[in-house]
DSSP file (Angstrom, degrees, kcal/mol; ACC not computed):
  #  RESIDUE AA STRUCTURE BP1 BP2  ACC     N-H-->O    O-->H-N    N-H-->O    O-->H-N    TCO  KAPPA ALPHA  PHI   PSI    X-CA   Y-CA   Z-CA
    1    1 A X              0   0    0      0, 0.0     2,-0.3     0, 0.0    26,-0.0   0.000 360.0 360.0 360.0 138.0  -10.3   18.3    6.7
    2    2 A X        -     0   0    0     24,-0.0     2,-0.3     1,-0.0    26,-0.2  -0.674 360.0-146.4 -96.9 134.1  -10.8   16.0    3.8
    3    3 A X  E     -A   27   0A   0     24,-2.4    24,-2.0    26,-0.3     2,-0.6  -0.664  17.0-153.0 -99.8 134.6   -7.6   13.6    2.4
    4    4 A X  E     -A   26   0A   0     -2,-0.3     2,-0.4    22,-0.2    22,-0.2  -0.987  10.9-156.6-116.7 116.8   -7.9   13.2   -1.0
    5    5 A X  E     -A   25   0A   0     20,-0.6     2,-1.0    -2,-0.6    20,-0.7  -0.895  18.0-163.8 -57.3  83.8   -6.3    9.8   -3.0
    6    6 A X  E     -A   24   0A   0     -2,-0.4     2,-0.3    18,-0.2    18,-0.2  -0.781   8.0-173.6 -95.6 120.5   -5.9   11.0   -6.5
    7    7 A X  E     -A   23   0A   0     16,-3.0    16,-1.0    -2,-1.0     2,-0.4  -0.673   6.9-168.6-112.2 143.6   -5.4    8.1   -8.6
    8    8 A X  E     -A   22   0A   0     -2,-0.3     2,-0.4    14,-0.2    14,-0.2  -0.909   5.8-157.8-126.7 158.6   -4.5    8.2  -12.5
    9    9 A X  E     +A   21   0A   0     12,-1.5    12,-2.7    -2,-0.4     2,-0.3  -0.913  20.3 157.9-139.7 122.4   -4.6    5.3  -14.8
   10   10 A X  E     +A   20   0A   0     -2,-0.4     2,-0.4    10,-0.2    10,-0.3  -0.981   6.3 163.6-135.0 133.9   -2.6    5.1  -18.1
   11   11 A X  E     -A   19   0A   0      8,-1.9     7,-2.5    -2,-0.3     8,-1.5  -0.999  20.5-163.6-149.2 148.0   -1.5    2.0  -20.2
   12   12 A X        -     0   0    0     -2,-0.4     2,-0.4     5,-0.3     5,-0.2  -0.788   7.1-155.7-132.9 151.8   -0.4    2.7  -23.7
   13   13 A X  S >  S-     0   0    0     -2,-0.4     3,-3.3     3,-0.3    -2,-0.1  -0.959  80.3 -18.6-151.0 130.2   -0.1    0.2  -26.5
   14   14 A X  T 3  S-     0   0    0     -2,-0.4     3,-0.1     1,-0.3    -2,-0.0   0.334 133.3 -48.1  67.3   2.0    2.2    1.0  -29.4
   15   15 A X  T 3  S+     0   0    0      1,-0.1     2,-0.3     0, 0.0    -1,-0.3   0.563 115.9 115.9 112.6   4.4    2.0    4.8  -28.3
   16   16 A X  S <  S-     0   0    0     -3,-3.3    -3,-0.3     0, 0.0    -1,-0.1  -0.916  70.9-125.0-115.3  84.9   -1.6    4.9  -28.0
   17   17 A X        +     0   0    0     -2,-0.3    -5,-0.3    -5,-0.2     3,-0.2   0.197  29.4 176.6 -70.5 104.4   -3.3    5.4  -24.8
   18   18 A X  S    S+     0   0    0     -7,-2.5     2,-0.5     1,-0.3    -6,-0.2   0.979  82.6  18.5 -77.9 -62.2   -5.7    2.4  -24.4
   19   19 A X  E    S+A   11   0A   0     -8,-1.5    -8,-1.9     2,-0.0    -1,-0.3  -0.971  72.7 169.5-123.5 147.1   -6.8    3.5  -21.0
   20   20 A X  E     +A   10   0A   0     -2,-0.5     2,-0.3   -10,-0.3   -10,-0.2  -0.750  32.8 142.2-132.2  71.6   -6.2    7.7  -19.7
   21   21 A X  E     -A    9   0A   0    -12,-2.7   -12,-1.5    -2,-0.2     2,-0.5  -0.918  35.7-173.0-140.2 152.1   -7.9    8.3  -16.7
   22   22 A X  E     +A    8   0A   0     -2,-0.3     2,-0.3   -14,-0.2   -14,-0.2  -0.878   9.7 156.9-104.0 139.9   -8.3    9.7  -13.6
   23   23 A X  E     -A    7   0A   0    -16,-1.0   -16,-3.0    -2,-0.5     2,-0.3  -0.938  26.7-127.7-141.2 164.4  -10.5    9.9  -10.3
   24   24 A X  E     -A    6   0A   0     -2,-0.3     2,-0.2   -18,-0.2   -18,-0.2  -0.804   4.1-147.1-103.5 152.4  -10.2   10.8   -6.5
   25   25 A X  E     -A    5   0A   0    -20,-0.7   -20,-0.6    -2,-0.3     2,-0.4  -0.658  23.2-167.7 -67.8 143.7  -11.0    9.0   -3.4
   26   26 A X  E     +A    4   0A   0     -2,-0.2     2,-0.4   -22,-0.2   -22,-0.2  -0.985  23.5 123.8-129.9 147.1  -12.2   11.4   -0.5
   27   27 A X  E     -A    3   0A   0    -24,-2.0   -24,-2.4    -2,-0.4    99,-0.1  -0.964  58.2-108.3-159.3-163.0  -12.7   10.8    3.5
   28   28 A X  S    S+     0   0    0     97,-0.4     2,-0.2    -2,-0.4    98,-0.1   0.491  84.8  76.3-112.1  -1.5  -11.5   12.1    6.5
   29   29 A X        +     0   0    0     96,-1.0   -26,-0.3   -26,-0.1    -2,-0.1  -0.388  44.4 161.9-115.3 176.0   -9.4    9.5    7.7
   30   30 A X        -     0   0    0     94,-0.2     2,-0.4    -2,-0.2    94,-0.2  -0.268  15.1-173.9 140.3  97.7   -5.6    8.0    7.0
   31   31 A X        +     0   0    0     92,-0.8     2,-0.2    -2,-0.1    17,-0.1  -0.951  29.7 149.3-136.8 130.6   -3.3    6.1    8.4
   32   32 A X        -     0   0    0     -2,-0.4    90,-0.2    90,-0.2     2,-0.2  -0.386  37.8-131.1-143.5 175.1    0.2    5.7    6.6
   33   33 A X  B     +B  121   0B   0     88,-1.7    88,-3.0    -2,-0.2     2,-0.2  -0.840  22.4 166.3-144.6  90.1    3.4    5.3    6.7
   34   34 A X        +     0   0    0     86,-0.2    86,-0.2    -2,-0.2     2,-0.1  -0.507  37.3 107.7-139.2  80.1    6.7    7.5    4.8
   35   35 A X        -     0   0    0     84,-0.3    84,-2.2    -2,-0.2     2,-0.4  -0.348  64.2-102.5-113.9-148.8    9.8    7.0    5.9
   36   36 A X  E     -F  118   0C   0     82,-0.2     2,-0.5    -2,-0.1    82,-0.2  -0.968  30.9-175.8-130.9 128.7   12.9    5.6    5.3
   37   37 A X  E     -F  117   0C   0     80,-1.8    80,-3.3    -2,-0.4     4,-0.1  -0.983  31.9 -89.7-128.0 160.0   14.2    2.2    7.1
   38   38 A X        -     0   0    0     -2,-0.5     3,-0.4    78,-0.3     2,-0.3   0.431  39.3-100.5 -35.7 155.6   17.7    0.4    6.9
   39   39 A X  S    S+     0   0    0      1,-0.3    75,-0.2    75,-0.1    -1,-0.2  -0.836  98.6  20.8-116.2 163.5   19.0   -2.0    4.6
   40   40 A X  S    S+     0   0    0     73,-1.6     2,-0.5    -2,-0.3    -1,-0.3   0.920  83.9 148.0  64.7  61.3   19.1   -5.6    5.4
   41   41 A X        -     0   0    0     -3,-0.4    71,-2.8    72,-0.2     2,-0.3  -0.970  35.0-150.1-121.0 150.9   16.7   -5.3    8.0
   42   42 A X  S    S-     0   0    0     -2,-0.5    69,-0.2     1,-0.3     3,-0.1  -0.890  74.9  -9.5-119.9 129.3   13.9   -8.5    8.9
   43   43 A X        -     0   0    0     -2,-0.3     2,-0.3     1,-0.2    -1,-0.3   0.692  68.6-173.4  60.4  49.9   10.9   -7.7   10.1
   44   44 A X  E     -G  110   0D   0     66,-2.7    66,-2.2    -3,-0.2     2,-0.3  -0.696  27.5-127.5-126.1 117.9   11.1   -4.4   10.7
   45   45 A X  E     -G  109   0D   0     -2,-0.3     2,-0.6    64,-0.2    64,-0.2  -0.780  22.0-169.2-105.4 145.1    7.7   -3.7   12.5
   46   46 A X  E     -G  108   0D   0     62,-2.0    62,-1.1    -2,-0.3     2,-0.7  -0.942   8.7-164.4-125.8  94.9    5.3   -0.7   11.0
   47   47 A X        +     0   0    0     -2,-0.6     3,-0.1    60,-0.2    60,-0.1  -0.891  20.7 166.6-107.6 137.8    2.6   -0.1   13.5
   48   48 A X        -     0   0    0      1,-1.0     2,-0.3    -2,-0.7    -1,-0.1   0.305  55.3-105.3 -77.9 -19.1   -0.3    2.1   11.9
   49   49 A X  S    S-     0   0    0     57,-0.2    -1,-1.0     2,-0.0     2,-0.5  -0.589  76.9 -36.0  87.1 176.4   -3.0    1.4   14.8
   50   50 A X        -     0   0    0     -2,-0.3     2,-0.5    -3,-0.1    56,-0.2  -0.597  52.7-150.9 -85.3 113.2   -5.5   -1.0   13.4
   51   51 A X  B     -I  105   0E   0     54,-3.2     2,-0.9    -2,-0.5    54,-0.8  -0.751  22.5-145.6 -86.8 134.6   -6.2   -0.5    9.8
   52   52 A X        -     0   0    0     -2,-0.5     3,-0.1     1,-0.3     4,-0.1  -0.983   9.6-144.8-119.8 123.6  -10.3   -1.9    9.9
   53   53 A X  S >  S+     0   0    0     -2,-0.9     3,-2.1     1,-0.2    -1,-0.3   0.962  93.0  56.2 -26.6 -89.0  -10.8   -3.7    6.4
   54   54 A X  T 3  S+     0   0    0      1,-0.3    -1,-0.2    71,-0.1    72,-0.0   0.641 103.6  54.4 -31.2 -36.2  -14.2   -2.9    5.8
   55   55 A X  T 3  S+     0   0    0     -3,-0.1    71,-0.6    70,-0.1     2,-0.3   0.520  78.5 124.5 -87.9   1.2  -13.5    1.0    6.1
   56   56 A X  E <   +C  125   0B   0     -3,-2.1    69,-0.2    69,-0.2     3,-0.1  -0.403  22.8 157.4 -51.3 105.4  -10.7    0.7    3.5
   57   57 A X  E    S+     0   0B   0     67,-2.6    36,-1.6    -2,-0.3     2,-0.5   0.724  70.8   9.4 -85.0 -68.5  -11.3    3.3    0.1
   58   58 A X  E     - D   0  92B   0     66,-0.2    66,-0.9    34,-0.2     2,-0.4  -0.844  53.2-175.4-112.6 137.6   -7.8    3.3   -0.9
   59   59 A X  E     -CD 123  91B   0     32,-2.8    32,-2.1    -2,-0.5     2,-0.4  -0.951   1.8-179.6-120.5 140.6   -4.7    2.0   -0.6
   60   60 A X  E     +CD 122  90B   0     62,-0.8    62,-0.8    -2,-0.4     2,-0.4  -0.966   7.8 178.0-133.4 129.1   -1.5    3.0   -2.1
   61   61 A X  E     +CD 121  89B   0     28,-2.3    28,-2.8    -2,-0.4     2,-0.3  -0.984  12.6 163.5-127.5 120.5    1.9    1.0   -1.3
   62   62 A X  E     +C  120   0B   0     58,-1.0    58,-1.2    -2,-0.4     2,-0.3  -0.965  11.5 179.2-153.2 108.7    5.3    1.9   -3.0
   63   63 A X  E     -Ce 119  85B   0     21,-0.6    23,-3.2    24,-0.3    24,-0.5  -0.982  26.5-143.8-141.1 161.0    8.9    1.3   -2.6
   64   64 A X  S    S+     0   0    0     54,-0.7     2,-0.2    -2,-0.3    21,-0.1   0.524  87.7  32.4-109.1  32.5   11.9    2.1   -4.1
   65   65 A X  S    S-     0   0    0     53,-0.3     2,-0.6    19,-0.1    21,-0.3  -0.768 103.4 -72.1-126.0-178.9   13.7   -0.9   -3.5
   66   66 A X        +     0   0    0     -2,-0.2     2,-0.3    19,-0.1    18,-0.2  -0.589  58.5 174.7 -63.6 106.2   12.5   -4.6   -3.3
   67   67 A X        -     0   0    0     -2,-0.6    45,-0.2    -4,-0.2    16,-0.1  -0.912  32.6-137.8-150.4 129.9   10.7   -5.4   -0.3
   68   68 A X  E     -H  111   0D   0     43,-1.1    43,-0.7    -2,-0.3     2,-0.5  -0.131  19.9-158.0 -64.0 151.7    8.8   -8.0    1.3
   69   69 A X  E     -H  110   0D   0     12,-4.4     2,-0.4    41,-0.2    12,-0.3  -0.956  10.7-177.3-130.3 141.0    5.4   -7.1    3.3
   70   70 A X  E     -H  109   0D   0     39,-1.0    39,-2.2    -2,-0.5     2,-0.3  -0.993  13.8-139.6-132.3 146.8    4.0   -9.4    5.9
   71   71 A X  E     -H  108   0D   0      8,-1.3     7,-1.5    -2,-0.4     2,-1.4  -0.842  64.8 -19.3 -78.9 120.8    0.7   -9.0    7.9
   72   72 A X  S    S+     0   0    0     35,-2.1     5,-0.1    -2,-0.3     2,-0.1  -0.358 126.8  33.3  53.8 -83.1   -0.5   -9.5   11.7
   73   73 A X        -     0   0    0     -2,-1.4     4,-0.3     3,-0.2    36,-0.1  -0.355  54.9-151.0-113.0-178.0    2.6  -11.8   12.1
   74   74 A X  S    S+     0   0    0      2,-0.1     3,-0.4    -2,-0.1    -1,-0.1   0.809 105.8  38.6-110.1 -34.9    6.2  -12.6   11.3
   75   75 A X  S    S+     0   0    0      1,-0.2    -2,-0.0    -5,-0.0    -1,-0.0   0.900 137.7  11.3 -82.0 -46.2    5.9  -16.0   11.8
   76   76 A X  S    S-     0   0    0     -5,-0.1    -3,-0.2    -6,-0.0    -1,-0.2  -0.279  83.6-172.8-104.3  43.9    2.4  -17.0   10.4
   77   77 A X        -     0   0    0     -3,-0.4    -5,-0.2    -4,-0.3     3,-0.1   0.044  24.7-137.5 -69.8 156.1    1.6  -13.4    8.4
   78   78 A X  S    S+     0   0    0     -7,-1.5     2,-0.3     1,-0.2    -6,-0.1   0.998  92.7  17.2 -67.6 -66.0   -2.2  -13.3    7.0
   79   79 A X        -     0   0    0      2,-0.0    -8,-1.3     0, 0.0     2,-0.3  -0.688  66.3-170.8 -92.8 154.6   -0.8  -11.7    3.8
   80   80 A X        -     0   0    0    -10,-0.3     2,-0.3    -2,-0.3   -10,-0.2  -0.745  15.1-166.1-149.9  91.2    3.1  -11.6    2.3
   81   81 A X        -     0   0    0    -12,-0.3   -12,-4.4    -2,-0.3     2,-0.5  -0.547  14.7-149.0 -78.9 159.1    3.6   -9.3   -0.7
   82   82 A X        -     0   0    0     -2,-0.3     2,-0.4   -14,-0.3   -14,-0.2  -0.966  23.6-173.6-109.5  94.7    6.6   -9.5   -2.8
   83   83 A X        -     0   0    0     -2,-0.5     2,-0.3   -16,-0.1     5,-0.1  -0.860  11.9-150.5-110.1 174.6    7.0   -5.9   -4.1
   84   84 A X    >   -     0   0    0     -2,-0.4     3,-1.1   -18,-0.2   -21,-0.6  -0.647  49.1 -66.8-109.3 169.6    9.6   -5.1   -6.6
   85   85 A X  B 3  S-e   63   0B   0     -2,-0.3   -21,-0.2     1,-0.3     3,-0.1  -0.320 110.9  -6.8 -66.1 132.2   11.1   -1.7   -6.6
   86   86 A X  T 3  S+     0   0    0    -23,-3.2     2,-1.0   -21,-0.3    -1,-0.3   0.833  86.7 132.6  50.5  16.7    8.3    1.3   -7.6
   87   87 A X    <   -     0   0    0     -3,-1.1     2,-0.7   -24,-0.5   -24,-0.3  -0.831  50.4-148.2 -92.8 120.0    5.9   -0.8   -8.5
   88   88 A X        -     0   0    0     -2,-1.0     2,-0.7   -26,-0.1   -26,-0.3  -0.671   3.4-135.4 -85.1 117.5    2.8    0.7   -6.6
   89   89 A X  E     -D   61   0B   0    -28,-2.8   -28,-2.3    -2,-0.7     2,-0.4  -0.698  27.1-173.8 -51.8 113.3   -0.2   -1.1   -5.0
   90   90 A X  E     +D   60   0B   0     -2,-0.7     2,-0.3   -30,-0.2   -30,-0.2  -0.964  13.7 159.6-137.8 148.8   -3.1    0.3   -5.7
   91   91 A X  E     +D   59   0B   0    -32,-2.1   -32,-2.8    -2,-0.4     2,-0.4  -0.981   8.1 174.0-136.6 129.7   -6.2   -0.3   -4.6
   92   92 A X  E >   -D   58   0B   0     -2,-0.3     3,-0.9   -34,-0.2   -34,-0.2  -0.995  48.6-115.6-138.5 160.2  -10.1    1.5   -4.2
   93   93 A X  T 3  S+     0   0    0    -36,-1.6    -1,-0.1    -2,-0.4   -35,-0.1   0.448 114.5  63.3 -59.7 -17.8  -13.3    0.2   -3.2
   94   94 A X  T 3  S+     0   0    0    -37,-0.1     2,-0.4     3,-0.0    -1,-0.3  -0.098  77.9 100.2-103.0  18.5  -14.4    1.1   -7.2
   95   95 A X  S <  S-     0   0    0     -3,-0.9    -4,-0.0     1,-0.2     4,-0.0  -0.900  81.4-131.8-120.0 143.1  -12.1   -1.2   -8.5
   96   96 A X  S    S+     0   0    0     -2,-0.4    -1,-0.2     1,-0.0     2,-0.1   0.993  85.1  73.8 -81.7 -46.3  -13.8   -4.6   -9.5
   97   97 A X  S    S-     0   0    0     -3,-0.1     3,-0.3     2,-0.0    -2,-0.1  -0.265  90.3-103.3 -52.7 123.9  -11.2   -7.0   -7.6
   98   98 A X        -     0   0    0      1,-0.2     2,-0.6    -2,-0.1    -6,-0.1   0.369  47.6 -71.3 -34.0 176.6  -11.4   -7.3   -3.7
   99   99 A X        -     0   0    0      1,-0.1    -1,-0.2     2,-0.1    -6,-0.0  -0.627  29.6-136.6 -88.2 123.4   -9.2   -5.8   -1.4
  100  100 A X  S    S+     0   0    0     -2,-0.6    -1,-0.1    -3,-0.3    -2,-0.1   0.856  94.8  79.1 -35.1 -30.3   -5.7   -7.3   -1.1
  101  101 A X        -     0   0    0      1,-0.1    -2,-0.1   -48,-0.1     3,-0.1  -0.425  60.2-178.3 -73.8 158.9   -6.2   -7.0    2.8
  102  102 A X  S    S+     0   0    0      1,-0.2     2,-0.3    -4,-0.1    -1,-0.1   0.161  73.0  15.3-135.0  -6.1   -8.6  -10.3    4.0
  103  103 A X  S    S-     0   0    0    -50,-0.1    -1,-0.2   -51,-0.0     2,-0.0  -0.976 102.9 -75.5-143.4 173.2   -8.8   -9.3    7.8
  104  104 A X        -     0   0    0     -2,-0.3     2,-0.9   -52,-0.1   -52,-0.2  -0.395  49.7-113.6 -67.8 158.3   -7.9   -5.9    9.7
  105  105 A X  B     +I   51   0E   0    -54,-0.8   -54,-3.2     1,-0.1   -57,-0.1  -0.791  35.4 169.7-109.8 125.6   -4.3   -4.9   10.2
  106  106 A X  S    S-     0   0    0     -2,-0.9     2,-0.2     1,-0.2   -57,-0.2   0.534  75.5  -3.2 -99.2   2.2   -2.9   -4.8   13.4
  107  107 A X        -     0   0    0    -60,-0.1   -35,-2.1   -59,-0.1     2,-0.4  -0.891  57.9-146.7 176.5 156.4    0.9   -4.4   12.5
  108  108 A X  E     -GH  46  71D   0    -62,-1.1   -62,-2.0   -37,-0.2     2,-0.3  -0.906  19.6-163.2-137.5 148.0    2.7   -4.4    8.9
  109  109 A X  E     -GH  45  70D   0    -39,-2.2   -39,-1.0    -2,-0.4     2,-0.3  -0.909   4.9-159.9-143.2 123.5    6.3   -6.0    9.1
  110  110 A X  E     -GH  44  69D   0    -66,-2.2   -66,-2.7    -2,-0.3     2,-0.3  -0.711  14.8-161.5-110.9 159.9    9.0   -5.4    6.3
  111  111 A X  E     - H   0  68D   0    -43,-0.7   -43,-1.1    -2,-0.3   -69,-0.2  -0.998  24.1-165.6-134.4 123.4   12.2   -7.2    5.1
  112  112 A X        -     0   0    0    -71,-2.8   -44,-0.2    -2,-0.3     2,-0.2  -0.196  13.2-119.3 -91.9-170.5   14.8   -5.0    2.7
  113  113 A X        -     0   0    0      2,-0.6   -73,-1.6   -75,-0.1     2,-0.7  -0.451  52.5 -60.6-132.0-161.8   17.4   -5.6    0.7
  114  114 A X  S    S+     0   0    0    -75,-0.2     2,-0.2    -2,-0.2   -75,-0.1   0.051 113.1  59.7-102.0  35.1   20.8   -4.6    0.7
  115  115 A X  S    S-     0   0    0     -2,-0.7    -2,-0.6   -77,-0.1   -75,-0.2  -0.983  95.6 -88.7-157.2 143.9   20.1   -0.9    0.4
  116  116 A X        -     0   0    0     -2,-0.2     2,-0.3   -77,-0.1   -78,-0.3  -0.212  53.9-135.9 -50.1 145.9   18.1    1.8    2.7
  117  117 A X  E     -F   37   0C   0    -80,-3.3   -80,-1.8   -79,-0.2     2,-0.4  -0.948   9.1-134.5-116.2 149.5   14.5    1.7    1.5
  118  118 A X  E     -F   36   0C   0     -2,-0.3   -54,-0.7   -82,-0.2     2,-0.3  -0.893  26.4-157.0-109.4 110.3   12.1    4.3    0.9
  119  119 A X  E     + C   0  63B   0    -84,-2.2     2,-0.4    -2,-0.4   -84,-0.3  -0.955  21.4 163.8-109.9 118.9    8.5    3.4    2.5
  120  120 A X  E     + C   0  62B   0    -58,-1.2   -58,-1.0    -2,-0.3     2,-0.3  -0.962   8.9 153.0 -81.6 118.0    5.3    4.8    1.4
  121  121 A X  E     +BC  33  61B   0    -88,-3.0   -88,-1.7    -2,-0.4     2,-0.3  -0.916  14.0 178.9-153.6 131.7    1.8    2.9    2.6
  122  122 A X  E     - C   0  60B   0    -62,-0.8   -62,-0.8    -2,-0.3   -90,-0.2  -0.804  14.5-165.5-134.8 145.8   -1.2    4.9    2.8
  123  123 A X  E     - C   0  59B   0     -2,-0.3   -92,-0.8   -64,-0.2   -64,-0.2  -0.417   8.9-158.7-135.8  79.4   -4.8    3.6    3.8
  124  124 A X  E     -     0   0B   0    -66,-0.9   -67,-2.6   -94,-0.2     2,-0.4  -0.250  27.3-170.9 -31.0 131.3   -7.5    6.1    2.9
  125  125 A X  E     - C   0  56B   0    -69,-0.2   -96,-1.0   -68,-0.1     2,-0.5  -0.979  19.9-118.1-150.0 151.2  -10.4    5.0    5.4
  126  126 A X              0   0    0    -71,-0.6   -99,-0.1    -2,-0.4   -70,-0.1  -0.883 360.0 360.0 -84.6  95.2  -14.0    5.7    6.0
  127  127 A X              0   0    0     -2,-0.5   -72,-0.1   -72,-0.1  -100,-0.0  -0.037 360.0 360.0   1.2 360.0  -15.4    7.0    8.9
């Protein structure tokens, strides 16, 4: 059955919608993450399976407190985002900047703050 990414985009200037739109991603694949984990907790490891770069459509990453994201390792991770609370990643293959990821991911490792956090991360993927 095919997973649909529906993604909207709106940024409004003075009250005025500068960009309004939306479009979907489709495949057949996903692999995600939505729970909840603990506050204060380091490194807190999120294994997905092996997320393969190159099959990447979307990604969407959200939480709703402040939390660090580290990649492959805790000690040398390939990427380390910063999110702020509700601020979403998003990313699709139609979008002109590259994909935040630079290798596949073999494990995702988070650090909270001093309240339970709320995890969504979602990887639409291609077959």
């Amino acid at each position: 059955m095919p997973i649909t990414h529906n993604i909207a985009i709106r940024v409004t200037r003075g009250g005025v919608a500068v960009v309004d739109t939306t479009f979907d991603k489709t495949d057949i694949s996903e692999q995600g993450w939505d729970g909840v984990i603990g506050a204060t907790s380091t490194d807190v490891p999120i294994n997905l399976g092996t997320v393969t770069r190159a099959k990447i459509k979307s990604v969407v990453i959200v939480f709703d407190k402040d939390t660090t994201l580290k990649t492959n390792s805790i000690s040398t991770p390939i990427e380390t985002f910063a999110f702020k609370a509700n601020v979403a990643m998003v990313w699709t293959n139609d979008m002109p900047e590259p994909c935040p990821f630079s290798v596949d991911i073999q494990e995702i490792y988070l650090t909270t703050g001093a309240a339970a956090t709320t995890i969504k991360i979602f990887f639409l993927l291609s077959i």
